[in-house]
C-alpha positions as CSV (number, residue, x, y, z in Angstrom):
1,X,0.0,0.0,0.0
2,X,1.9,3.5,-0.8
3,X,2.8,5.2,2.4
4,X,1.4,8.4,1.2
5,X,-2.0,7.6,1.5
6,X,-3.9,7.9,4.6
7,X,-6.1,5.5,6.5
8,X,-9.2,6.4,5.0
9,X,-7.8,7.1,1.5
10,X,-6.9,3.3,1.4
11,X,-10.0,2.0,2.8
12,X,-11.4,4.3,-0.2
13,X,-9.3,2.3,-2.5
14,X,-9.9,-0.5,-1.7
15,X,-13.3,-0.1,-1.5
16,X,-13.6,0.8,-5.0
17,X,-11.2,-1.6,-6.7
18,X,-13.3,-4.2,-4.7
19,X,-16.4,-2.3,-6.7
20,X,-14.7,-2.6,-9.7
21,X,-13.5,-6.3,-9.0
22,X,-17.1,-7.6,-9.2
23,X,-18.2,-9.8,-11.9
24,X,-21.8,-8.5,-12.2
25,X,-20.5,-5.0,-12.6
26,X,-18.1,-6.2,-15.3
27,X,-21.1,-8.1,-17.0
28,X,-23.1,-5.0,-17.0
29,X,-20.9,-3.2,-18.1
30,X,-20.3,-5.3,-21.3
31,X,-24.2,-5.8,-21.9
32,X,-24.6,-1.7,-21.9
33,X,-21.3,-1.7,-24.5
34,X,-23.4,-4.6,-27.1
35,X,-26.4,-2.7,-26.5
36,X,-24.9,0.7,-27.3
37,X,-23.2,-1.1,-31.0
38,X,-19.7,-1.3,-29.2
39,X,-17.1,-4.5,-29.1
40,X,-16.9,-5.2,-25.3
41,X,-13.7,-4.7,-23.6
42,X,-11.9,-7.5,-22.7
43,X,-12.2,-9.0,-19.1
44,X,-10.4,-6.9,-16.1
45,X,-12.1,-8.5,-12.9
46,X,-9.3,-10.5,-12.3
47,X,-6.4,-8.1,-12.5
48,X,-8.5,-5.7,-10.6
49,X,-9.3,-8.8,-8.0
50,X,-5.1,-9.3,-8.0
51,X,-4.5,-6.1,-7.3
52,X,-6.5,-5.6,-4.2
53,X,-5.5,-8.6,-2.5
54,X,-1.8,-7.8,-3.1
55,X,-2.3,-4.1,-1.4
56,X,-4.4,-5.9,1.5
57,X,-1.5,-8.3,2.0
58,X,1.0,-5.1,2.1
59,X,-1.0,-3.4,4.3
């Protein structure tokens, strides 16, 4: 976890890459790009989902 950030700032973080770690979001997210014409992205969920767990474990 960077040592600039305070207490709250990484709960914050974390918070939202746990947010953005969820598979529903990710699957909603790629419905509303086929419905809007667009080539989904390709998956991020579990980069997201390795990224948080390695901040937690250098917390």
């Amino acid at each position: 976890m960077p040592t600039s950030l305070t207490a709250a700032e990484q709960v914050s973080l974390l918070k939202w890459l746990d947010t953005v770690a969820e598979p529903r979001v990710e699957q909603y997210m790629q419905l509303l790009s086929m419905i809007n014409g667009h080539t989904p992205e390709k998956p991020t969920v579990p980069a997201f989902e390795w990224f948080a767990e390695s901040l937690r474990a250098h917390r």
